[in-house]
C-alpha positions in Angstrom: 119.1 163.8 73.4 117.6 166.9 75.3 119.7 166.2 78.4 123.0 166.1 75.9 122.5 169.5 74.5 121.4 170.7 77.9 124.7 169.8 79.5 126.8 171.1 76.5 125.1 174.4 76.8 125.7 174.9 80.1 128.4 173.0 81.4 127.0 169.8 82.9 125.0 172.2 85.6 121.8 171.9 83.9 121.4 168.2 85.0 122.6 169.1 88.6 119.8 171.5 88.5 117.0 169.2 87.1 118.0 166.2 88.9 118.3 167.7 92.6 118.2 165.0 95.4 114.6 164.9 97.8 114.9 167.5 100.5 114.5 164.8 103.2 117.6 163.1 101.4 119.5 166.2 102.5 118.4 166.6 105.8 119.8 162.9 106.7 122.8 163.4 104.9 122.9 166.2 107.7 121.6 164.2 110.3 123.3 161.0 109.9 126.7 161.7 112.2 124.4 162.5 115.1 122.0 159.4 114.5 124.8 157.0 114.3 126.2 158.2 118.3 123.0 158.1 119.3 122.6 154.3 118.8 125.0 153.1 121.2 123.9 155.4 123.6 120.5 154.9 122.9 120.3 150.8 123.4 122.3 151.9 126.9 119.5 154.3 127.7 117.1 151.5 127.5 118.5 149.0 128.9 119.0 151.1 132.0 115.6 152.4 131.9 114.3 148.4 131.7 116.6 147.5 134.9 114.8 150.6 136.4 111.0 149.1 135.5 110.6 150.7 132.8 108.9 148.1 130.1 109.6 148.7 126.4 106.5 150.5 125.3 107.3 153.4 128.4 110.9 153.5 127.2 109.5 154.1 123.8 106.7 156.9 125.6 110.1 158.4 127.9 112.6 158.9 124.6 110.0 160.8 122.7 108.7 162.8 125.3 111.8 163.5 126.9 114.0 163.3 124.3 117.1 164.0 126.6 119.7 161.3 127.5 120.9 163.1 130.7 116.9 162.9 132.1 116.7 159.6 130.9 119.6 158.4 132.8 118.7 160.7 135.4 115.4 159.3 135.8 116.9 155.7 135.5 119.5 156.3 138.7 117.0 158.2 141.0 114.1 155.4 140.2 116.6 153.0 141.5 117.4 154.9 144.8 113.7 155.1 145.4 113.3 158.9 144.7 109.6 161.0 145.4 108.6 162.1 142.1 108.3 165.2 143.1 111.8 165.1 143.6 112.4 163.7 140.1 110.2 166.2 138.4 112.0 169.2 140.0 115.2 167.7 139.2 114.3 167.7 135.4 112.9 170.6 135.3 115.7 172.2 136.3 118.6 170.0 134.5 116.0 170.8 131.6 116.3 174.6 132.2 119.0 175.2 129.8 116.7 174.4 126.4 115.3 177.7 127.2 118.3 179.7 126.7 119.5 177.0 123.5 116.0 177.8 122.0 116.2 181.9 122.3 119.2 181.5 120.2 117.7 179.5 117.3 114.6 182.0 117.7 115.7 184.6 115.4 116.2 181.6 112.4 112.0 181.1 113.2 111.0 184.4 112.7 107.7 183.9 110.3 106.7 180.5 111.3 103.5 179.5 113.2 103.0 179.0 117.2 102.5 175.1 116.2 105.5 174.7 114.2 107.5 176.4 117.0 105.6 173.8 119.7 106.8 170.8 117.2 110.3 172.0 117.2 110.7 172.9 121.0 109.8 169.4 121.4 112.0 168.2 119.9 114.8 169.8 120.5 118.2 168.5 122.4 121.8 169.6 122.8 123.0 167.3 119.9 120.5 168.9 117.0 120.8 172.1 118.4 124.7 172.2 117.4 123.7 170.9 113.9 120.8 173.0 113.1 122.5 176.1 114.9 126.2 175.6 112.4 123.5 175.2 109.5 121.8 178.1 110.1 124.7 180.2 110.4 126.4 178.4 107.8 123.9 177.3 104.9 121.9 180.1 103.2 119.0 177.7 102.0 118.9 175.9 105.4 115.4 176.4 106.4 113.4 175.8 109.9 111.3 172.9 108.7 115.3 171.5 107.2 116.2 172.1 110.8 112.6 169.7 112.2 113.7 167.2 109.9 116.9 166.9 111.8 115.8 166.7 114.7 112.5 163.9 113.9 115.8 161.9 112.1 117.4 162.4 115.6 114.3 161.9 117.9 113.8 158.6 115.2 117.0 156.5 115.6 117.1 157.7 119.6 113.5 156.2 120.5 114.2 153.0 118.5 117.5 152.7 120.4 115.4 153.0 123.7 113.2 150.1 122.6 115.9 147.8 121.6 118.2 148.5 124.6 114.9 147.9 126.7 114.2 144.7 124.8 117.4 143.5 124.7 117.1 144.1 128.9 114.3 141.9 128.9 116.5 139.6 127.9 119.4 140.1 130.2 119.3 140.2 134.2 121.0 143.3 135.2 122.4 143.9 138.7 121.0 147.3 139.7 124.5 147.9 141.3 126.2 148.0 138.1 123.6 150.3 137.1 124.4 153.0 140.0 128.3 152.3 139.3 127.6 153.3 135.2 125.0 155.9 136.2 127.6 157.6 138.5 130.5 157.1 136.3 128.1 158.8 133.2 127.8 161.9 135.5 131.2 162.1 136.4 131.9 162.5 132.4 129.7 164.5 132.0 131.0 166.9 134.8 134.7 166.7 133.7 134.0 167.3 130.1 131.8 170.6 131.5 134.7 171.7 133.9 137.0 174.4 131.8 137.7 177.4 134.2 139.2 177.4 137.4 135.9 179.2 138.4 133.8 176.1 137.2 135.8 173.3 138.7 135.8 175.2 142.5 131.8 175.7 141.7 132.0 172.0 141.1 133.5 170.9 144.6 131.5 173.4 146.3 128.3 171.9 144.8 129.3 168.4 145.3 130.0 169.6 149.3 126.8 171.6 149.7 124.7 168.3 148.1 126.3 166.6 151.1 125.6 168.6 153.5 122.0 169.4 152.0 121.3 165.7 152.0 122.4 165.4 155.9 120.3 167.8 156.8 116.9 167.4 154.3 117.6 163.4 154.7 115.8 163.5 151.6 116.7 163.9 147.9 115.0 167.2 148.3 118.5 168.1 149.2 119.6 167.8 145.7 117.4 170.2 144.5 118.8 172.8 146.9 122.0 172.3 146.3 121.4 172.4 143.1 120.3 176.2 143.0 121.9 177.5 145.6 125.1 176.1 143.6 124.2 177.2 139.8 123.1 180.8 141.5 126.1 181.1 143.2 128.0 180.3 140.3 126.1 182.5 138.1 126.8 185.2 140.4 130.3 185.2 141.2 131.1 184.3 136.8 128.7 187.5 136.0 130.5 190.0 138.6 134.1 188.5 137.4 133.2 189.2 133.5 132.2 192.7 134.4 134.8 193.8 136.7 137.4 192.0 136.7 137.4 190.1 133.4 141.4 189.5 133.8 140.5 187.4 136.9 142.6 183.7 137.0 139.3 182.1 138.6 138.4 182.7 134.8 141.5 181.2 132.7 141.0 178.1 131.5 142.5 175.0 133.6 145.5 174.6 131.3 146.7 177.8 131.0 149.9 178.9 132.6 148.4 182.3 133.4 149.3 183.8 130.2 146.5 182.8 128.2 143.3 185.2 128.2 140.1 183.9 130.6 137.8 181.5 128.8 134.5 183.5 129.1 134.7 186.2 126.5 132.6 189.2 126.5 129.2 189.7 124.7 130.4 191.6 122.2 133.2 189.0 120.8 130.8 186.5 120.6 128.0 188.3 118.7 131.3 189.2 116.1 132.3 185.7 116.0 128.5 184.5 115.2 128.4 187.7 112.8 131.6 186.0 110.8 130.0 182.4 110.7 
């Protein structure tokens, strides 16, 4: 009888507002798009990782400590080849680099909260969540940081599962390591592509792919990749910056499908602080 008069009185809201879903509810209504990819991708992971001698408990230990598909499958390929660790730790540290700059932009969403919740959070945080969180935040009003750790524990959740089931599931299955390096390679090459928009990006692509080459011929070691790998993000750090300040109508800057018409793809600092103002 109470709730009747309530929601004559004021339109049917009342019971909206009484009867408000669990926070967590929210958060995975949120997080559900990005733990449904993850699956597939997931049970790959593992299954790599298992072909790569990993057993299911350290695929569990590598998902939620890494948390990063591109080092896992890293990891997988150069495990394979018989790579130093050293040489794997440097190359993840670096591929890793860019959750530094992702995280100074979500910092100003964190102001208030404690140097353990911001620990928790770095953790786990990954390209994927950080979209979600980031569209939230400038979105949603009553999004809050601990909204934004739920996503990503739903995310970290349904990936490290994935990992064990894909590396149970290659228990199960024998795996020819060569079919690994032929997936591995044909992962990165996606991953490239879908990367490559300016003219300036793709020629810093073949340079990179040259100078790894060459690096490898002389280091004979997969030290090589790890110079090449700076010497080819500074360079095309350096070359991008100077274009954007000087000569920001360059081509080298227009995206690959323009007919030279169309404006350059990297847009100055102050369009994109207007753009985040507006979302």
């Amino acid at each position: 009888m109470l709730e009747h008069y309530l929601s004559v009185f004021c339109g049917g809201n009342a019971l909206k507002q009484v009867t408000t879903e669990p926070r967590w509810k929210e958060t995975f209504k949120v997080a559900w798009p990005l733990c449904l990819s993850y699956t597939p991708i997931g049970i790959a992971c593992g299954i790599l990782l298992h072909a790569a001698g990993f057993n299911s408990i350290l695929a569990g230990l590598a998902s939620v400590m890494i948390f990063s598909g591109g080092a896992q499958f890293l990891i997988a390929q150069m495990l394979t080849v018989n790579a130093p660790i050293l040489t794997i730790i440097l190359m993840l540290f670096f591929l890793e680099l860019r959750y530094a700059l992702l995280g100074s932009s979500l910092s100003k969403y964190l102001q208030g909260e404690n140097h353990r919740f911001i620990f928790t959070f770095a953790l786990s945080l990954n390209d994927e969540n950080y979209a979600v969180n980031y569209l939230k935040f400038a979105t949603d009003k009553n999004w809050s940081p601990k909204d934004a750790l739920q996503v990503e524990h739903w995310s970290l959740l349904f990936w490290s599962v994935s990992n064990v089931i894909g590396s149970l599931i290659g228990s199960a299955l024998k795996i020819n390591l060569e079919v690994v390096d032929f997936a591995l390679t044909a992962l990165f090459i996606y991953m490239i592509v879908m990367q490559v928009r300016s003219r300036l990006s793709l020629i810093i692509c073949i340079f990179s792919g040259a100078l790894a080459a060459f690096c490898l011929i002389i280091t004979k070691s997969t030290l090589g990749l790890v110079a090449s790998t700076l010497i080819a993000s500074f360079t095309g750090y350096a070359i991008e910056r100077y274009l954007t300040k000087h000569k920001p109508n360059s081509g080298l800057l227009n995206d690959l499908g323009a007919a030279g018409t169309s404006g350059p793809v990297v847009e100055p600092l102050e369009k994109k602080d207007e753009s985040d103002s507006i979302l």
